[in-house]
C-alpha positions as CSV (number, residue, x, y, z in Angstrom):
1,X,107.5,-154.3,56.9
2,X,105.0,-153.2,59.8
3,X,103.2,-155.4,61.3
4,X,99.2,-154.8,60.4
5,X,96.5,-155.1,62.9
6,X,94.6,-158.7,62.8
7,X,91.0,-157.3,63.4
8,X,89.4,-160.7,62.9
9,X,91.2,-161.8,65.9
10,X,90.1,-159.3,68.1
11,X,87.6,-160.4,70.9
12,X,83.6,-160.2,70.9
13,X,81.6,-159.8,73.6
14,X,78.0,-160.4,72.4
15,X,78.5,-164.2,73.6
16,X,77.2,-165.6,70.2
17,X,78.6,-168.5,68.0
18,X,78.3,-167.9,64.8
19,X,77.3,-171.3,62.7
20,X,78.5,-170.6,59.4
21,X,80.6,-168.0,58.5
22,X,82.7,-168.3,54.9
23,X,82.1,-167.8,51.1
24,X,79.5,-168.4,48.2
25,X,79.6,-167.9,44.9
26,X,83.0,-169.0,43.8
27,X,83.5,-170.5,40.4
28,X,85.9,-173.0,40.0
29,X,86.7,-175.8,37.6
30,X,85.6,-179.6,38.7
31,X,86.5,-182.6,37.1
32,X,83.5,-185.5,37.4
33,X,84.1,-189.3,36.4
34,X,81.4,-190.1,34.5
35,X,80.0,-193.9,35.1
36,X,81.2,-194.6,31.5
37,X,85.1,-194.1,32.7
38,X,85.0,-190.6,30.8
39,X,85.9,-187.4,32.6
40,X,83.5,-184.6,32.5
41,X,85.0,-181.2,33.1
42,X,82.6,-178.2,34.0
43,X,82.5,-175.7,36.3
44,X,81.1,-175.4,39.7
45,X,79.7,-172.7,42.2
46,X,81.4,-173.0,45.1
47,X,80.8,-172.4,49.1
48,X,83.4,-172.9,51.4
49,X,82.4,-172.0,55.5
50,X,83.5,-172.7,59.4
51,X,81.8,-172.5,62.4
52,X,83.3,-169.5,64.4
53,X,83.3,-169.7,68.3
54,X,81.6,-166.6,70.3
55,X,84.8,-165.0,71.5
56,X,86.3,-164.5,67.7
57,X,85.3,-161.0,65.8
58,X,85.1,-162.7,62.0
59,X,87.0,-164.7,60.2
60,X,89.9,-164.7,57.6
61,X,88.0,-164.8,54.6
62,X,91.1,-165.1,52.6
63,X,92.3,-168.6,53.9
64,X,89.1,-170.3,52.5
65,X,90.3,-169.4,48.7
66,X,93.7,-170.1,49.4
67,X,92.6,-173.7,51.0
68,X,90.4,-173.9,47.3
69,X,93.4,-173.0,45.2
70,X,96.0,-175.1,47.1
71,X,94.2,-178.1,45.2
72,X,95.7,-176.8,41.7
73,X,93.4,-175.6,39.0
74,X,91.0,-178.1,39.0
75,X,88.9,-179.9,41.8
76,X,87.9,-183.4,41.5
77,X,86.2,-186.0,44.1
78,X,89.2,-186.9,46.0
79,X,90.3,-182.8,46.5
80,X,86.2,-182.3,47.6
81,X,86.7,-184.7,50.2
82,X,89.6,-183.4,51.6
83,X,89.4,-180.3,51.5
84,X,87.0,-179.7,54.9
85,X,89.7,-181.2,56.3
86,X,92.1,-178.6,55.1
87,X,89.9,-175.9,56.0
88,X,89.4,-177.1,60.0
89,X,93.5,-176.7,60.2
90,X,93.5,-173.4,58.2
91,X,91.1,-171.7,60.2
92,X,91.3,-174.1,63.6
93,X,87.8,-174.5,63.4
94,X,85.4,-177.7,65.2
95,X,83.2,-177.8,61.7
96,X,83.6,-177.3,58.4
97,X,81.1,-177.4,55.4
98,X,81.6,-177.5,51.3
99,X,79.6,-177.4,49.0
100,X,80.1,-177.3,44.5
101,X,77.2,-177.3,42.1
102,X,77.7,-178.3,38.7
103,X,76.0,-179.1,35.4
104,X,76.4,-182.8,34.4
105,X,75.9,-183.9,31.2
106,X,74.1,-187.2,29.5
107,X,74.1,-188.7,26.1
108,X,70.6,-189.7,25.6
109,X,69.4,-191.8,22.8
110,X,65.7,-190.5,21.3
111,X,63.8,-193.7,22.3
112,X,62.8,-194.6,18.7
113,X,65.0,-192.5,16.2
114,X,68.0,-193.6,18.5
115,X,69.3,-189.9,18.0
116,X,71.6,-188.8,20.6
117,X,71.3,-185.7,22.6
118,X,73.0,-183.8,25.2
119,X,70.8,-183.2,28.3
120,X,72.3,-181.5,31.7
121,X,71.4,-182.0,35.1
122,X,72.1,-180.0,38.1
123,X,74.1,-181.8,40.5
124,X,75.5,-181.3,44.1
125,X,78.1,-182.3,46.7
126,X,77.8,-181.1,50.0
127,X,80.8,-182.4,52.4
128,X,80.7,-181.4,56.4
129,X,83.8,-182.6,58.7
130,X,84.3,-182.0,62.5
131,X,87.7,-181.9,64.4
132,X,86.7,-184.9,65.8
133,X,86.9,-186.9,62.9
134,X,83.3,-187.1,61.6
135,X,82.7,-186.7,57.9
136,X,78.9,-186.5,56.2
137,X,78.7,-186.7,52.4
138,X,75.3,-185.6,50.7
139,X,75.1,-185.9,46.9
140,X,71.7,-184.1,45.1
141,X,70.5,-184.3,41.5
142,X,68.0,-182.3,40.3
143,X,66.4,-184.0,37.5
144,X,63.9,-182.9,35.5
145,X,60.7,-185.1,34.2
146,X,57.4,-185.1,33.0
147,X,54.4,-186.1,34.8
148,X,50.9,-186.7,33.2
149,X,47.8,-186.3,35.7
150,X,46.1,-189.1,36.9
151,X,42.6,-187.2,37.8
152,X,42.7,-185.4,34.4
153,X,42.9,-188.9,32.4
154,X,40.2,-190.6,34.7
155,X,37.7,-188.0,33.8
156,X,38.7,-186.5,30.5
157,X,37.3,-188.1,27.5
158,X,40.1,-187.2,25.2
159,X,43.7,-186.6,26.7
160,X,44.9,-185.3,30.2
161,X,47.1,-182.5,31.4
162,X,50.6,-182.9,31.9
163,X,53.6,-180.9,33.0
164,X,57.3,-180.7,33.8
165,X,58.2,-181.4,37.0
166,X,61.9,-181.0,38.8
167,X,62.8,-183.6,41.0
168,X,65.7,-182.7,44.1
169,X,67.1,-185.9,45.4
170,X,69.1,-186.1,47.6
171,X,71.4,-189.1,49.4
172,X,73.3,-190.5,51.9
173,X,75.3,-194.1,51.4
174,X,77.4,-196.6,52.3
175,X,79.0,-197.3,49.5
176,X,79.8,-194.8,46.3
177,X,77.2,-194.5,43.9
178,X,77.0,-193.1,40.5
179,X,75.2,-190.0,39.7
180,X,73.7,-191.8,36.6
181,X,72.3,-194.5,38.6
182,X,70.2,-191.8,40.5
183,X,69.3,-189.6,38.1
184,X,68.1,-192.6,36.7
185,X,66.2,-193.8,39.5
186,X,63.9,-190.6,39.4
187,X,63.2,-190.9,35.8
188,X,62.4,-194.0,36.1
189,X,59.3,-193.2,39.3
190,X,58.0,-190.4,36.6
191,X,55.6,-190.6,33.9
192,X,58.1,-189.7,31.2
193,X,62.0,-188.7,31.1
194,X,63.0,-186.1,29.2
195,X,64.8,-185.8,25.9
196,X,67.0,-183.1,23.8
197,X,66.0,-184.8,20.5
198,X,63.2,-185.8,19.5
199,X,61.4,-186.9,15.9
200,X,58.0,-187.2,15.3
201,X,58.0,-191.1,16.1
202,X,60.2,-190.1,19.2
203,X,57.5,-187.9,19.9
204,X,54.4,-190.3,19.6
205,X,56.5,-192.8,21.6
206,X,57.0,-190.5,24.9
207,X,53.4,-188.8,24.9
208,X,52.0,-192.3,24.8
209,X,54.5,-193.4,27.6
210,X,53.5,-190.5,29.5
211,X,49.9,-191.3,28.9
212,X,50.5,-194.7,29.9
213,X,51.7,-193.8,33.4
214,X,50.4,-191.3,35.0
215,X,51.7,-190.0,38.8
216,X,50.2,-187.2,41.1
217,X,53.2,-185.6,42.5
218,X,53.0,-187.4,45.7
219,X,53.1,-190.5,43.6
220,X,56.5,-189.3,42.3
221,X,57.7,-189.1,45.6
222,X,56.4,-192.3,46.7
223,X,58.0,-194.3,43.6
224,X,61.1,-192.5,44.2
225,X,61.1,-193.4,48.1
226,X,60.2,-196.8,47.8
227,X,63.1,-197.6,45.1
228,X,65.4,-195.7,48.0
229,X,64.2,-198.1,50.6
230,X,64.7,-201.1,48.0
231,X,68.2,-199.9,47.0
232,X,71.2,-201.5,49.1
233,X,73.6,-198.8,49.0
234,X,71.3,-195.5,50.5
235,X,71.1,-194.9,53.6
236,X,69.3,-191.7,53.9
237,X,67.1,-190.0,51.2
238,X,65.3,-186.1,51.0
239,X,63.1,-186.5,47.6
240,X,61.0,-183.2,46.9
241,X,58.9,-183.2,43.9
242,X,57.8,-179.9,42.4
243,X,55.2,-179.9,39.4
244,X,54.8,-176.3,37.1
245,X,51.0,-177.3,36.3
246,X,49.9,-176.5,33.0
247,X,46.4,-175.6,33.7
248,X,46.6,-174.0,37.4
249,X,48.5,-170.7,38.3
250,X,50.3,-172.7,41.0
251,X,53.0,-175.3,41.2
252,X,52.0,-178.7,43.0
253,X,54.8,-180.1,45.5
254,X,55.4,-182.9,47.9
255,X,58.7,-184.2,50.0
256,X,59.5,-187.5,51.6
257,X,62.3,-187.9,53.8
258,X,63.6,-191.0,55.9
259,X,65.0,-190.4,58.8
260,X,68.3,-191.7,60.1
């Protein structure tokens, strides 16, 4: 067979690194251990990417999806963490990033009717290795609450204005940690989680909770920071709150980040 010109491997000139260079957008099946011992399988978006020196001309896009199907047909923790790895030998890269997004689910009892319902949560892993031997590992949930305004209630004399809010929270840590734990976390710094079922009792029982503790969206931050700081296992924490008001034509948002 003839030998076909390799134009990736042909030389550049312009002198500039390229930071990232790979794929997006891949779909893939993931299998997530739920905290309960169950196995949750869903499927993820997938980016896969390399650094790429200035003397390269591109890179072989190819090799990233062969490096993603090399793992079988279905990715689980163990495959994410390796396969960066996999990818700086494929492509003899210094860095290498990946990064899945998934939906996880919970079973979550109505908080007086006891009626269980599914709710889903975005979640994701984002792994970066050198060829040095350096591996970061940076899980997000984005978790969706309500909050219940704390200026509204002070000067209203019947009710106060509230609103779902998505919370992005992001961590680093020492030791692994389960994605209920955090997810639970947030909803626990909010006014009032959220719920797939709900009855009329359910009802009166989460609008009266929400009533009961209300947070400006930089409180939301705040209590999520503070029960970072307080928690053993985190290291590093990125917490952005973002409220969809329900009486303004804009969205009210604040972040917190420690840094490392």
């Amino acid at each position: 067979m003839q030998e076909l010109k390799d134009t990736q491997n042909e030389r550049d000139d312009r002198c500039l690194p390229i930071d990232r260079v790979g794929v997006k957008g891949l779909r893939f099946p993931v299998e997530v251990r739920d905290k309960g011992g169950s196995v949750q399988r869903t499927v993820a978006t997938v980016s896969l990417a390399v650094d790429l020196p200035a003397h390269f001309k591109g890179t072989h896009m190819s090799r990233f999806v062969e490096a993603l199907h090399s793992h079988g047909g279905c990715l689980d923790v163990h495959s994410i963490l390796s396969l960066p790895r996999e990818l700086l030998k494929r492509l003899e890269a210094r860095k290498a990033h990946f990064e899945i997004q998934f939906p996880f689910f919970l079973s979550k009892p109505a908080p007086v009717t006891g009626l269980l319902g599914l709710l889903d949560y975005e979640v994701r892993f984002e792994v970066e290795a050198t060829a040095e031997g350096a591996t970061d590992f940076v899980v997000t949930v984005m978790v969706p609450v309500t909050t219940l305004c704390p200026c509204s209630k002070a000067i209203s004399e019947r009710g106060a204005h509230n609103q779902r809010g998505l919370v992005t929270y992001a961590v680093r840590f020492s030791k692994p940690i389960w994605i209920e734990d955090l997810i639970a976390l947030v909803e626990r710094s909010a006014s009032c989680e959220l719920y797939s079922i709900l009855k009329r009792t359910d009802e009166k029982a989460v609008t009266e909770r929400a009533y009961d503790n209300p947070v400006f969206v930089e409180d939301l931050v705040r209590n999520v920071a503070s029960r970072s700081n307080a928690h053993a296992t985190i290291t590093w924490y990125r917490v952005e709150a973002e409220n969809h008001e329900s009486i303004h034509n804009h969205n009210a948002y604040a972040v917190i980040e420690k840094h490392r």
